[in-house]
GUMAR-335400 format. One line per field, with one value per residue (C-alpha): residue number from 0; residue in one letter; x, y, z. Coordinates in nm, 4 decimals. Layout:
BEGIN
num: c(NUM/...) $
residu: c(A/...) $
u: c(X/...) $
v: c(Y/...) $
w: c(Z/...) $
This chain:
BEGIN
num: c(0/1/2/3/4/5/6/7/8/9/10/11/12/13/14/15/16/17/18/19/20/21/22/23/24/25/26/27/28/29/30/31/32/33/34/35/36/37/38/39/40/41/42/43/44/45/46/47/48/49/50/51/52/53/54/55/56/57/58/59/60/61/62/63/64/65/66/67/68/69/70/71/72/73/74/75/76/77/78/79/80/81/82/83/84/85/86/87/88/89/90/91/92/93/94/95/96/97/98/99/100/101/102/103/104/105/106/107/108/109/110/111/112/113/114/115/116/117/118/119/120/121/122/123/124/125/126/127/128/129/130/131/132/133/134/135/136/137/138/139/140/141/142/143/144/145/146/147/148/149/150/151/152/153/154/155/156/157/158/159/160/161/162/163/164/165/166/167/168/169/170/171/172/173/174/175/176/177/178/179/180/181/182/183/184/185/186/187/188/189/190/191/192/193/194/195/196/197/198/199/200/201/202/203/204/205/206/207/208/209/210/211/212/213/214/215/216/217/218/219/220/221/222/223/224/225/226/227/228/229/230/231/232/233/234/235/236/237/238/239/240/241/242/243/244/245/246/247/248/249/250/251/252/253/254/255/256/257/258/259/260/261/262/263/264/265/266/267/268/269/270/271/272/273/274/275/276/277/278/279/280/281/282/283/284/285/286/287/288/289/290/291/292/293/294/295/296/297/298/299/300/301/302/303/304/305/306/307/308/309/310/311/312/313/314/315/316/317/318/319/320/321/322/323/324/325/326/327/328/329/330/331/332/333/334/335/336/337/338/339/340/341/342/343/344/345/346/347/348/349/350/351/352/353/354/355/356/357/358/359/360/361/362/363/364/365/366/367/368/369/370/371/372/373/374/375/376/377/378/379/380/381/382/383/384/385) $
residu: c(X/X/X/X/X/X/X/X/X/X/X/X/X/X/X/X/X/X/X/X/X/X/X/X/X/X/X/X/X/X/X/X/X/X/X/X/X/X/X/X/X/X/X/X/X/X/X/X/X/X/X/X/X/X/X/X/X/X/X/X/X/X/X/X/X/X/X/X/X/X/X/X/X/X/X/X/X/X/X/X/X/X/X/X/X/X/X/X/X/X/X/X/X/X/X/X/X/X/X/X/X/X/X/X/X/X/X/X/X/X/X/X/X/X/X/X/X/X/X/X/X/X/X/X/X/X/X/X/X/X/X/X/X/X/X/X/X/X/X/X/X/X/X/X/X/X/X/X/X/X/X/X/X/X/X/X/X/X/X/X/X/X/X/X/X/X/X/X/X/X/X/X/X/X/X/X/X/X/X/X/X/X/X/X/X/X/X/X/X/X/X/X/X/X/X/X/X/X/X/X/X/X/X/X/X/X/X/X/X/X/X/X/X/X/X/X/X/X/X/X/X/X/X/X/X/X/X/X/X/X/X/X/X/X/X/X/X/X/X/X/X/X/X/X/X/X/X/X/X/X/X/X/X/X/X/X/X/X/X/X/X/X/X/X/X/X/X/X/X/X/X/X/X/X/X/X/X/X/X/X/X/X/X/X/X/X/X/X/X/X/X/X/X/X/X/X/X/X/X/X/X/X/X/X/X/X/X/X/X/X/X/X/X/X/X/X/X/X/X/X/X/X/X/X/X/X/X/X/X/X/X/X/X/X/X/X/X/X/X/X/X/X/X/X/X/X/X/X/X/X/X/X/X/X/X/X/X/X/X/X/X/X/X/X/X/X/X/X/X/X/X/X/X/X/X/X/X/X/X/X/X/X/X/X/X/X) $
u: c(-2.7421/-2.4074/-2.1031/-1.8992/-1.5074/-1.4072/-1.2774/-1.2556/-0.9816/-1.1064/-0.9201/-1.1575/-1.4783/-1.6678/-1.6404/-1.8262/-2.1093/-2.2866/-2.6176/-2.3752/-2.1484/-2.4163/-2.6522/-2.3403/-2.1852/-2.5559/-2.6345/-2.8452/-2.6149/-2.3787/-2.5732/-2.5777/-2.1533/-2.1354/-1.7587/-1.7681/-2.0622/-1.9655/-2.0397/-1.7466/-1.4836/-1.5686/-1.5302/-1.1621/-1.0850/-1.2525/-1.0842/-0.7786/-0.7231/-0.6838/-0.5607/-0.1926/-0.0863/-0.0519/0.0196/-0.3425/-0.3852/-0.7390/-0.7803/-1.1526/-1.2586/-1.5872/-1.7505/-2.0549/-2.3051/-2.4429/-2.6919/-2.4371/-2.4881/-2.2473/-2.2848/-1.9548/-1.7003/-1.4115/-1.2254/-0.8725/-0.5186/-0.2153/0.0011/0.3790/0.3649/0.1810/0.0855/-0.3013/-0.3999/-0.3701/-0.2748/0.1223/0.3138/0.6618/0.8601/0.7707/0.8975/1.1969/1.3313/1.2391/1.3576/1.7162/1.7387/1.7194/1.3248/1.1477/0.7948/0.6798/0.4558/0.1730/-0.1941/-0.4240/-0.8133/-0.9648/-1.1141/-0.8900/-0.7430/-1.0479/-0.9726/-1.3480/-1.4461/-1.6680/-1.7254/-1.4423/-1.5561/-1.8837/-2.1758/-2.5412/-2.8281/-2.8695/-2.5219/-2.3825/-2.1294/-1.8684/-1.8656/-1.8229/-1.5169/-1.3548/-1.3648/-1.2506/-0.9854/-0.8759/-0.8643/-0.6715/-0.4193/-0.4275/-0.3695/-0.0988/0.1096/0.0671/0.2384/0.4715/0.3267/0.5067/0.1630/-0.2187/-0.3302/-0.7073/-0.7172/-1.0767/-1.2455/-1.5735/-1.5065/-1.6412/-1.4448/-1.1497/-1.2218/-1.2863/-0.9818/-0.8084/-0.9276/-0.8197/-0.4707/-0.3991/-0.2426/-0.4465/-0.3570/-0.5425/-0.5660/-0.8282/-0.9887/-1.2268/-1.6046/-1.9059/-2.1838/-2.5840/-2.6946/-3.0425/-2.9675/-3.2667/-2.9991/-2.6443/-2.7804/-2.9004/-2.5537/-2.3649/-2.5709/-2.4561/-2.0523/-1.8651/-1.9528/-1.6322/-1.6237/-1.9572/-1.8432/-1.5293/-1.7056/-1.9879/-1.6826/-1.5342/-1.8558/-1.8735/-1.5590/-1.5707/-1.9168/-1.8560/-1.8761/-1.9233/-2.2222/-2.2239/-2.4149/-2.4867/-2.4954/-2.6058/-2.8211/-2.8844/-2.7306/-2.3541/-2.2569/-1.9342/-1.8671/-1.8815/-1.6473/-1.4247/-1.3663/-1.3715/-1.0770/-0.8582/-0.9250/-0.8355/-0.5062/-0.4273/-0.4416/-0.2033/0.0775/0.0691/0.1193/0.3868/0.2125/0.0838/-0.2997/-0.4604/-0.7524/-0.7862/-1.0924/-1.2232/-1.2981/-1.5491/-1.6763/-1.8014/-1.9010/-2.1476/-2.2989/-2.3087/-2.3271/-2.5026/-2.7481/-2.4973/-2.2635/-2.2602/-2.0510/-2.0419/-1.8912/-1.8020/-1.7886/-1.7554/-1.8651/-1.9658/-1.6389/-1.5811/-1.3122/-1.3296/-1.4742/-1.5554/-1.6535/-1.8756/-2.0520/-2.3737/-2.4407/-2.7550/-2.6627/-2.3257/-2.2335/-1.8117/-1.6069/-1.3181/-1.1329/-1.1024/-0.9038/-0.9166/-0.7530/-0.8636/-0.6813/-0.9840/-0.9352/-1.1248/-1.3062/-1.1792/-1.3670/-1.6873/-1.7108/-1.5685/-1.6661/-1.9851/-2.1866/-2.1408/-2.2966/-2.5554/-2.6385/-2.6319/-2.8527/-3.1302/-3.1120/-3.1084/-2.7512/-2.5740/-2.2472/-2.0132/-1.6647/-1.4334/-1.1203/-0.8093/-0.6175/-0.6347/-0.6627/-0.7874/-1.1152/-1.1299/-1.2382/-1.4883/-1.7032/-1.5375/-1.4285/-1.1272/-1.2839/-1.0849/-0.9779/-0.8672/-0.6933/-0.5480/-0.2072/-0.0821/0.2806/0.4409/0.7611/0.7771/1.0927/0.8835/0.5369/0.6673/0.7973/0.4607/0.2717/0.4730/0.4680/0.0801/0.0011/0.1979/0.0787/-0.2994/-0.2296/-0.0942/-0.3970/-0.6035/-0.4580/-0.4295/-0.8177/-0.9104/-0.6453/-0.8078/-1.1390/-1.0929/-0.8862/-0.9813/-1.3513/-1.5785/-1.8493/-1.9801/-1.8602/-2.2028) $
v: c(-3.5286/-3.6785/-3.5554/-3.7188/-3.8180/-3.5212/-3.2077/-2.8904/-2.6310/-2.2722/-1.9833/-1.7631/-1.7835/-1.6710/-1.9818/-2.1934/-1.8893/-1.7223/-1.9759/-2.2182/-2.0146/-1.8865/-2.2069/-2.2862/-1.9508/-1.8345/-2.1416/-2.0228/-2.1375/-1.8978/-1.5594/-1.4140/-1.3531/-1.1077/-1.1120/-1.5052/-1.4069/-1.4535/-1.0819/-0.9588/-1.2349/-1.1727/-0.7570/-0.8380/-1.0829/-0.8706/-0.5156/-0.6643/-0.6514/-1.0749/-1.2025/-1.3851/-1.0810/-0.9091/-1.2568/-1.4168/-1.6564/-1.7830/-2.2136/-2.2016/-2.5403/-2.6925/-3.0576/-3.1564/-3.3475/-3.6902/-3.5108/-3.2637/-2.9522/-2.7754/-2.8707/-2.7064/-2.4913/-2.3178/-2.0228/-2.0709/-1.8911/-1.9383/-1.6517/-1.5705/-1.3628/-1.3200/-0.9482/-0.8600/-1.1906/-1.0137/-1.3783/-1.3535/-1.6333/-1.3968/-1.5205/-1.9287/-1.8246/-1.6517/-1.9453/-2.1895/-1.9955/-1.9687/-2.3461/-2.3626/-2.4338/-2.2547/-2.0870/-1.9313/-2.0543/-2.1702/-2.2254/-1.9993/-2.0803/-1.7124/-1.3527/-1.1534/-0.8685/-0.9306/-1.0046/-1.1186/-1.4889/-1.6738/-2.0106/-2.1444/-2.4732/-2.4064/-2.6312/-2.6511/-2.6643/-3.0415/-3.1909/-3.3825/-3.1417/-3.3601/-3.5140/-3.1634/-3.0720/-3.3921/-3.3436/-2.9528/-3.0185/-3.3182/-3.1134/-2.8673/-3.0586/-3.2276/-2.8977/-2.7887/-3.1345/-3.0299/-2.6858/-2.7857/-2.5404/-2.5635/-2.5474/-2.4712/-2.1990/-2.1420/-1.7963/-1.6992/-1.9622/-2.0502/-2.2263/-2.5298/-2.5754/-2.4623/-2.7850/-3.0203/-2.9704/-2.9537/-3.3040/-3.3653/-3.3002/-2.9661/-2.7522/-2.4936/-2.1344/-1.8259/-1.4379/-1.2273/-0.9152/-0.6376/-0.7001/-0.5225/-0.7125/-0.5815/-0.7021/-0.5381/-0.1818/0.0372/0.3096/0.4627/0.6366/0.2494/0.1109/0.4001/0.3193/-0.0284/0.1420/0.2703/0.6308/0.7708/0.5900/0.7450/1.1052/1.0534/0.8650/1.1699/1.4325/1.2244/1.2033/1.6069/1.7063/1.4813/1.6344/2.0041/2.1977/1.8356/1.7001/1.3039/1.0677/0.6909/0.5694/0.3180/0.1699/0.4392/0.6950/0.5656/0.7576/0.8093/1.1095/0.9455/0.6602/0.9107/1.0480/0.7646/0.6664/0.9819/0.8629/0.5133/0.6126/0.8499/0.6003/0.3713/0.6111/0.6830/0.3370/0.2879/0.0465/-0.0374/-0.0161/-0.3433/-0.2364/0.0221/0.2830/0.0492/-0.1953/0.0397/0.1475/-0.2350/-0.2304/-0.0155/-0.1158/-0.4386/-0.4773/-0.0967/-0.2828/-0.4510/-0.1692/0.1174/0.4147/0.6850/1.0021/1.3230/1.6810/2.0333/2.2897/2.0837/1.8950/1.5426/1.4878/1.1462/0.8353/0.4695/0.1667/-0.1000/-0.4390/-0.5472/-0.9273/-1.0802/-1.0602/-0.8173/-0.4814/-0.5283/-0.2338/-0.2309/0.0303/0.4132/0.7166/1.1232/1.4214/1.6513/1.5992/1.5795/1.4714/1.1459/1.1147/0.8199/0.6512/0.8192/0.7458/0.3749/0.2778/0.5138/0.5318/0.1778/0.0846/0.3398/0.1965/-0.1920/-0.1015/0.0835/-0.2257/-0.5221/-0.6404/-0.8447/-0.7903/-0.5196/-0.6343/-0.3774/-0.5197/-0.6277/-0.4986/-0.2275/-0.2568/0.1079/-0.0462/-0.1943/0.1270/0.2089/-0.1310/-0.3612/-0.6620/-0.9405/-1.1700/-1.5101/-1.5609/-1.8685/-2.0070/-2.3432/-2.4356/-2.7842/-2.8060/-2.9429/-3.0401/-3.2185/-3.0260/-2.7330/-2.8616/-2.9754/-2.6226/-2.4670/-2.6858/-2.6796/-2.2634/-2.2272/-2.4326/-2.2598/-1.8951/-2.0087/-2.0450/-1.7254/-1.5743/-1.7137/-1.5668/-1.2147/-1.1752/-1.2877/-1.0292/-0.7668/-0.8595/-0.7954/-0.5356/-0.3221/-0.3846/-0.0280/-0.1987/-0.1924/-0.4461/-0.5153) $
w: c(-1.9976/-2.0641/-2.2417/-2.5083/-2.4105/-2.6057/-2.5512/-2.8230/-2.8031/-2.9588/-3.0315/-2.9833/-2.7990/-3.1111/-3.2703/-2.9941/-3.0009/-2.7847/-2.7601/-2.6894/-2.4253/-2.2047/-2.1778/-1.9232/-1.8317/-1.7306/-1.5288/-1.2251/-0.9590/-1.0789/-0.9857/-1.2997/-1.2935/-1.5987/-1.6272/-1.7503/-2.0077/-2.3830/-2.4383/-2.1873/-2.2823/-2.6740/-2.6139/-2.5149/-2.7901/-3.0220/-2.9064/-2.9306/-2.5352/-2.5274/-2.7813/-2.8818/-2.9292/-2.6144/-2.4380/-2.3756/-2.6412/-2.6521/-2.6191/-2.4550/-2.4015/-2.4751/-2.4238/-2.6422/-2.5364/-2.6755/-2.9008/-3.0351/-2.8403/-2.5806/-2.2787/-2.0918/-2.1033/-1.9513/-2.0801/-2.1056/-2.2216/-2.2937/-2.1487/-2.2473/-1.9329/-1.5743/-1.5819/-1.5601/-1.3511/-0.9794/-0.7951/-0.8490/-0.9225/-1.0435/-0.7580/-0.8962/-1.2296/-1.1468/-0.9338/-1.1763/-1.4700/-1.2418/-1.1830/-1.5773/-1.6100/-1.8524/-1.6837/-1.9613/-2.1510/-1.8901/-1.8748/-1.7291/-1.6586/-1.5103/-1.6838/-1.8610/-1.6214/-1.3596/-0.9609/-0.9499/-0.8287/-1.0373/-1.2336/-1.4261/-1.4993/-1.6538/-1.7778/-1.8553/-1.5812/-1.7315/-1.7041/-1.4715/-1.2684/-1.1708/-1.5110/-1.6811/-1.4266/-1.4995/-1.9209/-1.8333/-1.5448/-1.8361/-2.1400/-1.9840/-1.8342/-2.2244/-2.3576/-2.1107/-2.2084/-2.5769/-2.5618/-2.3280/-2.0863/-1.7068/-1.5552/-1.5541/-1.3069/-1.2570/-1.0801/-0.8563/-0.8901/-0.6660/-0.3064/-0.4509/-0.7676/-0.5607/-0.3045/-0.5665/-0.7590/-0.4788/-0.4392/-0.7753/-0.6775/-0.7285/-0.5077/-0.3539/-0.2697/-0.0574/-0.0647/0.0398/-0.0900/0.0934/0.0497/0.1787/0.2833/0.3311/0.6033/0.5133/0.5152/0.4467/0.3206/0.3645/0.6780/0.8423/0.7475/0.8962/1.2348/1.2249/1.2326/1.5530/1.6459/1.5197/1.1758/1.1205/1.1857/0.9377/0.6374/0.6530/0.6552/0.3609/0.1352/0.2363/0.1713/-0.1511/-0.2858/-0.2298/-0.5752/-0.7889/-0.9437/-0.8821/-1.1573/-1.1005/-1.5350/-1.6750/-1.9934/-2.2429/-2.0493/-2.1030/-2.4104/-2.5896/-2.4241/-2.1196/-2.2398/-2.3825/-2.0562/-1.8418/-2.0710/-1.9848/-1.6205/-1.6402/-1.8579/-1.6256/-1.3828/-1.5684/-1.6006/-1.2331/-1.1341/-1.3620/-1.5255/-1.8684/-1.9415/-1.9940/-2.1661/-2.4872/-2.5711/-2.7975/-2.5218/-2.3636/-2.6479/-2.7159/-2.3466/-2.3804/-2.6682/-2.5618/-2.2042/-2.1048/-1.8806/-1.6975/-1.6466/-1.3958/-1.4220/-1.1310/-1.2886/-1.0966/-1.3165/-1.2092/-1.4120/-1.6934/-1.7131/-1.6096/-1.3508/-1.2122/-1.3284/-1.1195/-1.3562/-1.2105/-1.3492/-1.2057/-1.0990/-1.0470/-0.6616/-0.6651/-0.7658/-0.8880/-0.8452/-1.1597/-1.2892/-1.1497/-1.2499/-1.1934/-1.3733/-1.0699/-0.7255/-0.4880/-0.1095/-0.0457/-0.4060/-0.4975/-0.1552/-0.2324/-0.6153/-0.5757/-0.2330/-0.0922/-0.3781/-0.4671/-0.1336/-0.1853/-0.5249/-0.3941/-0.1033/-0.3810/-0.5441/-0.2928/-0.4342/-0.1465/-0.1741/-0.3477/-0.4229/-0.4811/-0.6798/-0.5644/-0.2456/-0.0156/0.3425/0.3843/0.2442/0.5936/0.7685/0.5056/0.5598/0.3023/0.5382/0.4622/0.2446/0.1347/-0.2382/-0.4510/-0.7028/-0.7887/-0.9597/-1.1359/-1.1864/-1.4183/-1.3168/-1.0027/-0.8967/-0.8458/-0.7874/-0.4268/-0.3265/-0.4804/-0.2986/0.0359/-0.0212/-0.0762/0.2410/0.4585/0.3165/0.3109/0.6941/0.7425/0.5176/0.7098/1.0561/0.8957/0.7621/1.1584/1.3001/1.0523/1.0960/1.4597/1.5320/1.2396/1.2010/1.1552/1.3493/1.6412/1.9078/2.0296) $
C-alpha cells in the first residue's frame, strides 16, 4: 500500500487514535514492544507526565495512505530540556550554547523517560518500509526546520532503523546496557548451573539473605490494585529524592497503568508483616520481560538484586520470554547474568559547526563502546569458560 507525500504533526497521540496507532505500533516484526503502544504513550500525555508542560511537547507524526487510513507513524517531542532521555547529549549543548548557539529547543523521536529499544519509525504490516522511513525521517527533519530546533535525536531505536538512517546521513552513536539472555533454562536452578561455581554460591546467599522474614509476590492483571500502586509510589519517590533527582512520573500515571495496561505489567512487591517495603515495576513484551522503575523504604542487603534482577529471570524463564532488559546502567548487573549489550541512537545537526564535532565525537566513542562491552564480556562474564 502506498502513502500520500504528506506528513501530519499531532499534539497529542489521541487525536490520530488508537485503531490508527497500533495497526503500525503493533506490527509483528516489532515483538509486541508495549512501551511504543498508544495505551503507554497516551497514559503520559494524559497524566500530565509528557506534555509542553514539563518540556515534552507532543508533534507525533503520521502518513496516510492512498485510501485515507494511517499507515505510519513515529512519536515525536519537542523538548526545552534533555532530562528523562538516558542517551546524554549535555556536554553538545553546553559547548554549543558557549560558542553562542542556542541547543534548546530540539527534536526528539524515542518513549518518554524509557531506556528501552524499540521501533521509532513505525508503519502498517502492508506498507512499504522504506517508503514509510523516508515520509517519517522527512517530516521530522520538516518539523525540526519549522521550530527552529538545533537538531532531531531519535534515542533506542532498532539496529535496523539505526543502519538505515545512518545511511540517510545521520550520525550514529553507541552505548550499551546489561541484558540477560535464556538460553533455554528449565529454571533459576538450570541457569545457575550454566554460571562459575563461585557466582552460584553468592547469588544463592543473596536471594537468602534477601528473602529471610519477607513475603515475595510476582503481580499482575487483576491483582495490581491501588494499594499496591499506592505503595509502589512511596518506593519510586523515595527513590527520586535519593538520587537527587526529580521524579519523572506522578501517582496518577500508575494509576492509568493499571487500568489500562494490567496485563502487560508485572510488579514484584516485597512486605513484612503485612507492610509493603520494596517494590520492582516491570512491562511484559511479546518476547521480553523490561525491568523500569524500583524503590524501598526498608534498608535490606541485596533486595534490590533479587526483586529487580532474580525474580525477573525466574519469571522470564516460567514464561519462555527471551530476554530481560533491565534499564539503563550498572555494571554490577554483570555478575548477576545481565551481559553488555549495544545501544543506539541517531542525531541530525543542525548547524554544520557542530554537526562535524558530533559526528567526529560519536565515531570515535562507538569505537571505544565497542572495545569496553568485549573487555566486559570477557573478563567479567559469570559463566563458565567452557
Amino acid at each position: 500500500m502506498s502513502l500520500k507525500p504528506a506528513v501530519s504533526i499531532h499534539r497529542r497521540i489521541a487525536e490520530i487514535g488508537r485503531e490508527a496507532w497500533d495497526a503500525c505500533a503493533g506490527n509483528p516484526d516489532y515483538a509486541g514492544n508495549p512501551f511504543v503502544s498508544y495505551d503507554f504513550l497516551d497514559i503520559l500525555e494524559e497524566a500530565g507526565c509528557a506534555v509542553e508542560r514539563t518540556g515534552w511537547g507532543p508533534q507525533h507524526l503520521a502518513v496516510a495512505d492512498e485510501e485515507g487510513r494511517v499507515g505510519a507513524v513515529a512519536p515525536l517531542y519537542l523538548k526545552s530540556h534533555s532530562q528523562g532521555e538516558y542517551i546524554f547529549d549535555h556536554a553538545w549543548a553546553d559547548a554549543y550554547e558557549r560558542a553562542g548557539g542556542r541547543y534548546y529547543p530540539k527534536l526528539l523521536a524515542a518513549v518518554p523517560f524509557t531506556p528501552a529499544t524499540g521501533p521509532r519509525l513505525m508503519s502498517r504490516p502492508d506498507v512499504d518500509v522504506d517508503e514509510a522511513r523516508r515520509m517519517l525521517l522527512g517530516g521530522a527533519l520538516t518539523v525540526c526546520e519549522r521550530f527552529g530546533a538545533s537538531s532531531l535525536h531519535v534515542n533506542f531505536p532498532t539496529e535496523d532503523e539505526w543502519v538505515w538512517m545512518g545511511e540517510q546521513g545521520l550520525s550514529l552513536r553507541q552505548g550499551q546496557q546489561y541484558h540477560w539472555l535464556n538460553a533455554g533454562y528449565r529454571d533459576f536452578e538450570d541457569f545457575l548451573g550454566a554460571l562459575s561455581s563461585g557466582r552460584r554460591k553468592t547469588i544463592r546467599r543473596e536471594r537468602r539473605d534477601a528473602q529471610a522474614g519477607l513475603e515475595i509476590l510476582a503481580l499482575t492483571g487483576e491483582d495490581l490494585t491501588e494499594d499496591c500502586w499506592d505503595a509502589f509510589f512511596a518506593f519510586y519517590m523515595d527513590t527520586g529524592s535519593r538520587k537527587w533527582g526529580r521524579p519523572y512520573l506522578n501517582r496518577l500515571f500508575f494509576s492509568l497503568l493499571g487500568e489500562r495496561m494490567a496485563d502487560r505489567v508485572l510488579l514484584v512487591m516485597a512486605r513484612r508483616g503485612g507492610r509493603w517495603i520494596a517494590g520492582a515495576l516491570n512491562l511484559i513484551g511479546e518476547d521480553c520481560l523490561y525491568g523500569r522503575n524500583w524503590g524501598c523504604v526498608e534498608d535490606v542487603p541485596f533486595l534490590h538484586f533479587e526483586l529487580c534482577y532474580y525474580q525477573a529471570i525466574e519469571w522470564a524463564i516460567a514464561r519462555g520470554l527471551q530476554r530481560v532488559e533491565a534499564g539503563a546502567q550498572g555494571q554490577h548487573k554483570i555478575a548477576r547474568g545481565y551481559l553488555p549489550v549495544a545501544v543506539r541512537s541517531a542525531h541530525y545537526i543542525a548547524d554544520p559547526a557542530l554537526r562535524g564535532p558530533v559526528h567526529r565525537f560519536v565515531e570515535q566513542e562507538r569505537a571505544a563502546v565497542e572495545g569496553e562491552m568485549e573487555w566486559l564480556a570477557d573478563e567479567y562474564s559469570p559463566f563458565r569458560k567452557d
